[in-house]
C-alpha positions in Angstrom: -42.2 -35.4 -68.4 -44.0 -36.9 -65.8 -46.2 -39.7 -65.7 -50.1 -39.4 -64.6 -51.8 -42.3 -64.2 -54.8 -41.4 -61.3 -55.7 -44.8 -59.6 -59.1 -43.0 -59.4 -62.0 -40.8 -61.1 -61.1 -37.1 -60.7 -64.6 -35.4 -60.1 -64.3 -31.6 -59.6 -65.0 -28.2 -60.8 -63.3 -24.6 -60.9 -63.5 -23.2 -57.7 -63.6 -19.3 -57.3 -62.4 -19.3 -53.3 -61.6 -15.7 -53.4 -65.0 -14.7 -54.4 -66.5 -15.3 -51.3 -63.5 -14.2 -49.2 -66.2 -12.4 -47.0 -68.7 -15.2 -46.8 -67.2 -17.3 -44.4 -70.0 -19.3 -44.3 -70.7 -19.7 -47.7 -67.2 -21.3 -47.5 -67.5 -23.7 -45.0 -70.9 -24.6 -47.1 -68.9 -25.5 -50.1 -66.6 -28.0 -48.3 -69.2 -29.7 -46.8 -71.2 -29.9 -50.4 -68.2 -31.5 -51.8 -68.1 -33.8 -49.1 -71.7 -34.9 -50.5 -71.2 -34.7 -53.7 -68.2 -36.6 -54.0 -66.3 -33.9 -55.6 -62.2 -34.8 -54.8 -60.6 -32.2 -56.9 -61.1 -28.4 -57.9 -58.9 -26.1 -60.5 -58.0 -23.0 -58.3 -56.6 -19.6 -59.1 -56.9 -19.8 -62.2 -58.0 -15.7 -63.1 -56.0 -15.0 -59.5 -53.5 -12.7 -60.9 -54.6 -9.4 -59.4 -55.5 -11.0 -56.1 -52.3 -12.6 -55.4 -50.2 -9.8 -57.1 -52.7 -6.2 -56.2 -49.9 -4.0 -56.9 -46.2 -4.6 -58.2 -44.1 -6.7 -56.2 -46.3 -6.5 -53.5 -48.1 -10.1 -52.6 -50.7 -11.7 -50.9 -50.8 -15.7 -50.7 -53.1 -15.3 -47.1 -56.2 -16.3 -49.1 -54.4 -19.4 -51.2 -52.7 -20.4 -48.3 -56.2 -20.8 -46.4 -58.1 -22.2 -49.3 -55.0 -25.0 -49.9 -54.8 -25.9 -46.0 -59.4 -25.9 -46.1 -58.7 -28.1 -49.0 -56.3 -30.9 -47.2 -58.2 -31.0 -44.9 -61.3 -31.8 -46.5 -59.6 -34.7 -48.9 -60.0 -32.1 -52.0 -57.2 -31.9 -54.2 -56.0 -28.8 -56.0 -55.6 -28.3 -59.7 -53.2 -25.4 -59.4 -53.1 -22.8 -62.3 -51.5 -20.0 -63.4 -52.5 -16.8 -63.8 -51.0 -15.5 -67.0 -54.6 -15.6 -68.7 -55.8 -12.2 -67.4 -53.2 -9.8 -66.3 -53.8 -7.4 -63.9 -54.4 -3.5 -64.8 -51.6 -1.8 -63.0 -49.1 -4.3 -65.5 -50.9 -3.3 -68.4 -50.7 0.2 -67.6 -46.9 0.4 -65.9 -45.8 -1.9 -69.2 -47.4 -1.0 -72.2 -45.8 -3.4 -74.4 -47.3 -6.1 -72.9 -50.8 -5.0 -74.6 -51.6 -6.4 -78.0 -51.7 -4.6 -81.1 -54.6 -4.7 -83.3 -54.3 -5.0 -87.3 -54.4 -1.0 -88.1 -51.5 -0.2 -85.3 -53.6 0.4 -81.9 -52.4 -0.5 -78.5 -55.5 -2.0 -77.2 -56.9 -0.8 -73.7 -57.0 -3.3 -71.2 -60.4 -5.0 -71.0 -61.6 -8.9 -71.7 -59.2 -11.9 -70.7 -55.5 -12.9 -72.6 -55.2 -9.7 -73.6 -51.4 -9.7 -73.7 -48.6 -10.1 -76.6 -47.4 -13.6 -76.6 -43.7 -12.0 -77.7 -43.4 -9.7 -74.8 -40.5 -10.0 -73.1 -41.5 -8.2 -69.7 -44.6 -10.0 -69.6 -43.1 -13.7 -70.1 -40.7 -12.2 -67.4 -43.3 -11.1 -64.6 -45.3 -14.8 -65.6 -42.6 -16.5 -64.7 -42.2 -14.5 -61.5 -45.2 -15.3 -60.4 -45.1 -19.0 -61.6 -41.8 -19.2 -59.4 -43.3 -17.7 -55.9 -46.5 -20.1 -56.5 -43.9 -23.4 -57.0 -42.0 -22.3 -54.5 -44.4 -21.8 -52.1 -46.6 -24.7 -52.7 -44.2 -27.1 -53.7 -44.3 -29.4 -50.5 -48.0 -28.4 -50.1 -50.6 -31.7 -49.8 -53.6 -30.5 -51.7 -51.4 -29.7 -54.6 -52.3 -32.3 -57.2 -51.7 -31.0 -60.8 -50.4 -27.5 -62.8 -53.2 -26.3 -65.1 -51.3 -23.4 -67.0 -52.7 -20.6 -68.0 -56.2 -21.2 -69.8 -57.4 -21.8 -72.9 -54.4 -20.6 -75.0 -56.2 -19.0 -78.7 -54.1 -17.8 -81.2 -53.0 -14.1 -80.0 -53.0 -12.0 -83.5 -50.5 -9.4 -82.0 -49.5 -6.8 -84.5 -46.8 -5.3 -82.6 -43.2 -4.5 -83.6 -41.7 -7.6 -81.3 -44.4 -10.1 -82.9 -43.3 -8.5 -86.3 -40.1 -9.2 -85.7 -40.3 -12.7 -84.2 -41.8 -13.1 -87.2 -39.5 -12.2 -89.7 -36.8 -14.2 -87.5 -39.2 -17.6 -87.8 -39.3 -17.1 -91.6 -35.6 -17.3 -91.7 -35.3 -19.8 -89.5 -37.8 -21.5 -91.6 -36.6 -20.3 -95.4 -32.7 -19.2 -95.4 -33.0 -16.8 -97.5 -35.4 -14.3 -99.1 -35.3 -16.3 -102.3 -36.4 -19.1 -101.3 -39.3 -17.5 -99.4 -40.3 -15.7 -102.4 -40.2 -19.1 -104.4 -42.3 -20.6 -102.3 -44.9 -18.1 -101.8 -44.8 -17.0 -105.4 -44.8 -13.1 -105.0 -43.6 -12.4 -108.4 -47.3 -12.2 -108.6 -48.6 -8.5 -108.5 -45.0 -7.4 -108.4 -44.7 -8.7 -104.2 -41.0 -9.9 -104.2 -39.2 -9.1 -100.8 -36.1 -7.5 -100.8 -35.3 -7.2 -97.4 -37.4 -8.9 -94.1 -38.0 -5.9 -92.9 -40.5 -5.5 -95.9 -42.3 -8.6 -94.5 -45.5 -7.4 -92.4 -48.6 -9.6 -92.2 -51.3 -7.4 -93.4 -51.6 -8.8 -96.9 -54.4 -12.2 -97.5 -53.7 -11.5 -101.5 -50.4 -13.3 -100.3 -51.6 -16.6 -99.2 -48.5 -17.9 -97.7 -47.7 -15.1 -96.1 -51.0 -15.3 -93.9 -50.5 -19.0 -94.1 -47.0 -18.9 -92.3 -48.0 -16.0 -90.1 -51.2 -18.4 -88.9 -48.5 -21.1 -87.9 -46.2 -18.8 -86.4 -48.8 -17.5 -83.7 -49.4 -21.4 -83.4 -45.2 -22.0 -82.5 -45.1 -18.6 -80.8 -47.9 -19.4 -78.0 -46.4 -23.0 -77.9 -43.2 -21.5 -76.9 -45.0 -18.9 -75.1 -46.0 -21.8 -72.8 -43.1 -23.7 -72.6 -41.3 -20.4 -71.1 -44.2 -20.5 -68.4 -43.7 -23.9 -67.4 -40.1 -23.6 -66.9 -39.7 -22.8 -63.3 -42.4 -25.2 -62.8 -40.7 -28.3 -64.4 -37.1 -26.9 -62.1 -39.1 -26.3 -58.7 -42.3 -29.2 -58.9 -40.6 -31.8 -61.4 -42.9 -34.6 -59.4 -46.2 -32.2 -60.5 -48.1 -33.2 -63.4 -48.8 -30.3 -66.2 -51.6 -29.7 -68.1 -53.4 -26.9 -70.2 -56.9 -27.2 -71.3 -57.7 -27.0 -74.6 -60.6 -26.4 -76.1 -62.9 -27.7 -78.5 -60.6 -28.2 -82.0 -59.2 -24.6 -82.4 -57.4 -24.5 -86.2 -55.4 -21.5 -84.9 -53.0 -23.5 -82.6 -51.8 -26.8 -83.4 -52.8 -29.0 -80.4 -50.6 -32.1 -81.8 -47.3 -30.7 -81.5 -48.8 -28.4 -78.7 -49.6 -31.7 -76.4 -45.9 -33.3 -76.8 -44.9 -30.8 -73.6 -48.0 -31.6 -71.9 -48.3 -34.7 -69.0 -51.4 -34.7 -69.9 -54.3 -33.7 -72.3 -57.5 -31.7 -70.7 -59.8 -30.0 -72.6 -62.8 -28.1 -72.1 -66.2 -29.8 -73.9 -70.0 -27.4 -74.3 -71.8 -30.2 -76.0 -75.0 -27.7 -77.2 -77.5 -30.4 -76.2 -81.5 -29.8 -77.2 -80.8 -27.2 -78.8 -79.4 -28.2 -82.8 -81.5 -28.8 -85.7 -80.3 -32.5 -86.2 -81.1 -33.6 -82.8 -78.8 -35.1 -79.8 -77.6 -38.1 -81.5 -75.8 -35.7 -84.1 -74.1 -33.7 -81.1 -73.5 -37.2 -79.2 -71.5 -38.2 -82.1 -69.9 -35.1 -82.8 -68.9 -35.0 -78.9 -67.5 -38.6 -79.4 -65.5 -37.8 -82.1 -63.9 -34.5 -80.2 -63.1 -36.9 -77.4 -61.4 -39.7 -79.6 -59.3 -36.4 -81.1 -57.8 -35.8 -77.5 -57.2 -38.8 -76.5 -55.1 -39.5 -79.9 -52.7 -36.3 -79.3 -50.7 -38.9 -76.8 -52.3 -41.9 -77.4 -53.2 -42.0 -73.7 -56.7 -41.2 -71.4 -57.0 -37.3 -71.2 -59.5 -35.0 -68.9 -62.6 -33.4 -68.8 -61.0 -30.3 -67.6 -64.3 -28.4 -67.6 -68.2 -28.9 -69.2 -71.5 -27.6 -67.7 -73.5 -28.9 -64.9 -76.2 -27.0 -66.2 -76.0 -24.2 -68.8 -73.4 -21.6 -70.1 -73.7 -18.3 -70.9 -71.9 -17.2 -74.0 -73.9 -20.2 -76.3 -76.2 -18.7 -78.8 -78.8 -21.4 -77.4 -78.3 -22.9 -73.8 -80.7 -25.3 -72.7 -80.6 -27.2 -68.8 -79.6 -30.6 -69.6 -83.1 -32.7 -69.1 -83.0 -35.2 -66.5 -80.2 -38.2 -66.7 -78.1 -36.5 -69.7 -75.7 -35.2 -67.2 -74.4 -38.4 -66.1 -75.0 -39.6 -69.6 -72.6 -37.5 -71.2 -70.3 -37.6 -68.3 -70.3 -41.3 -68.9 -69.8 -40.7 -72.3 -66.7 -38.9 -71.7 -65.6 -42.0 -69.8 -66.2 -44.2 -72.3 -63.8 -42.4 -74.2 -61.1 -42.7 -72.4 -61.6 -39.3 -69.4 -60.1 -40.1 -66.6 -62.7 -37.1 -64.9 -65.4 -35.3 -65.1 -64.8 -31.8 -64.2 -67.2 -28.5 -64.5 -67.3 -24.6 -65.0 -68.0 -24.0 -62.2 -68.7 -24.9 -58.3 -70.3 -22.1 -57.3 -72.3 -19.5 -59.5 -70.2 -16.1 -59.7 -71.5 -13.3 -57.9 -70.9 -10.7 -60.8 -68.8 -10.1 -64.1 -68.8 -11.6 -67.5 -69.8 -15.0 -66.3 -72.2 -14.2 -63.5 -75.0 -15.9 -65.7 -73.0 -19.5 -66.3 -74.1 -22.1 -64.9 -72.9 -23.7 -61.8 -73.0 -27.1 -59.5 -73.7 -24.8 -56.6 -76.5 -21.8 -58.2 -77.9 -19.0 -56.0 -81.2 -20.7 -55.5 -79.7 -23.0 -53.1 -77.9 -26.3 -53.5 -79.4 -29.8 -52.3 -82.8 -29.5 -53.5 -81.4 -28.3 -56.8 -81.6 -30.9 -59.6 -78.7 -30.0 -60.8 -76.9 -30.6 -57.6 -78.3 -33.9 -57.1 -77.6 -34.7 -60.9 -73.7 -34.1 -60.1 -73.6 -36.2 -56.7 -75.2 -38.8 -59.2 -72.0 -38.8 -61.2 -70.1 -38.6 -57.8 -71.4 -42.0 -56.5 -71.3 -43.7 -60.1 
């Protein structure tokens, strides 16, 4: 493991470089608004896959070569990720088994974000050769700071024969032997007794430790899922800190054992401010608590790997935070033992999912944006 102990605040946000790839000046804008808002760290590449990788084998660092070197340059560090979050479509469609499988059998098409089978042997293997030609390359770089792998690891319910069977090899890892497992999950009830693991599948809730063990498998299998993806990192970049950012309490992984293999705890905090029924001294308490949660998974000061400047868009109820509750609750997160305060996102997307999200940097323009000038506040605190 290695130690991370920042002698300083990280302020930053993700920053979407190759979105403006042909808006040179919109570039050079962004480095300069950093500058002012005393912004010293940004997560990059983070849904990069099919921009660094547009066709198999064939690969295009140009644009992360430039964006690390603008970076450097301008004192901004770089929060490094992964891209095994969204694959790319020609992967999904050369290597079908990298697709998860819904409950009733169905190869799902490729659409949304980590949209892959955990299990997948070809896709752990093109991760980590990607993983490897990113260490590799940026190894010695000076605006490389910190890994942030993959993002947002949920609890892939892949129904497909590998996950079945990865399955079946857990249990008997975890039980011995088929009596024992039927003991324990009582299937003499309704006439469910096992025979052979092969009989196993987990498509059955009126067997509640069956569901209950498949749960904590998905939990152990995206753990080691992970710990395969860090592994050429750890050999190449052993003096580079790792993280993954979790997000708010998920009960389908298990974030305590999860955040043994981590240097350091981030997670990702949507506080739904003026807009619940008990008021913001309910959600300011409820926000404390999920802070106090992180920080106890190593006993040590964690991040704020990402929050809103602003507004998101996936929240039932969104409202702009009114004026001074952006530093507030960035101070809050402080408090609590943060050593940052990090955003989704720097600048407004252009399209897709989360064109509507909000942003430090929105379409209408930056400095004379509150929310701009609520940021640099934080930056100057």
């Amino acid at each position: 493991m290695t130690i991370f102990q920042p002698d300083f605040l990280l302020h930053g946000a993700d920053y979407n470089y190759e979105q403006w790839l042909d808006y040179p000046d919109i570039l050079a804008q962004d480095f300069r608004l950093m500058g002012l808002a005393q912004c010293n760290v940004v997560s990059v590449g983070i849904f990069s896959w099919a921009m660094l990788e547009p066709a198999e084998g064939k690969y295009e660092f140009g644009w992360m070569d430039q964006m690390l070197d603008s970076l450097a340059e301008n004192g901004v560090r770089a929060i490094l990720a992964t891209p095994s979050g969204a694959k790319p479509a020609w992967l999904a469609h050369a290597y079908p088994e990298v697709r998860v499988v819904d409950g009733n059998g169905r190869c799902e098409p490729h659409r949304l974000r980590h949209n892959h089978c955990p299990t997948s042997h070809i896709y752990r293997q093109k991760v980590r050769q990607i993983n490897t030609l990113l260490a590799q390359r940026y190894k010695e770089h000076p605006a490389l700071f910190m890994w942030h792998i993959s993002n947002e690891y949920g609890s892939y319910d892949c129904r497909c024969d590998l996950c079945y069977n990865a399955f079946r090899e857990w249990l008997q890892a975890r039980y011995g032997t088929l009596e024992t497992l039927n003991h324990a999950w009582w299937t003499t009830f309704w006439s469910h007794r096992y025979t052979d693991w092969s009989q196993i599948e987990p498509v059955d809730p009126s067997v509640h430790g069956l569901m209950l063990d498949w749960q904590r498998f998905i939990s152990d299998q995206v753990l080691d899922f992970y710990l395969a993806e860090i592994e050429p990192l750890r050999a190449i970049t052993p003096h580079v800190p790792i993280t993954t950012n979790f997000m708010q309490p998920n009960v389908g992984l298990d974030y305590w054992k999860f955040a043994q293999y981590l240097d350091v705890v981030s997670w990702d905090s949507y506080p739904r401010w003026h807009s619940q029924p008990e008021g913001d001294t309910a959600v300011a308490v409820k926000t404390s608590f999920y802070h106090d949660l992180y920080r106890s998974f190593k006993r040590q000061p964690f991040l704020l790997m990402e929050s809103t400047p602003s507004v998101t868009n996936w929240q039932g109820i969104s409202r702009t935070k009114r004026p001074g509750l952006h530093l507030l609750s960035s101070l809050q997160a402080v408090a609590h033992g943060s050593n940052s305060a990090q955003y989704f996102q720097w600048r407004q997307s252009r399209g897709g999912e989360e064109k509507f999200h909000g942003a430090v940097v929105s379409h209408a323009g930056p400095e004379k944006q509150r929310i701009f000038r609520e940021v640099k506040a934080v930056g100057t605190h």
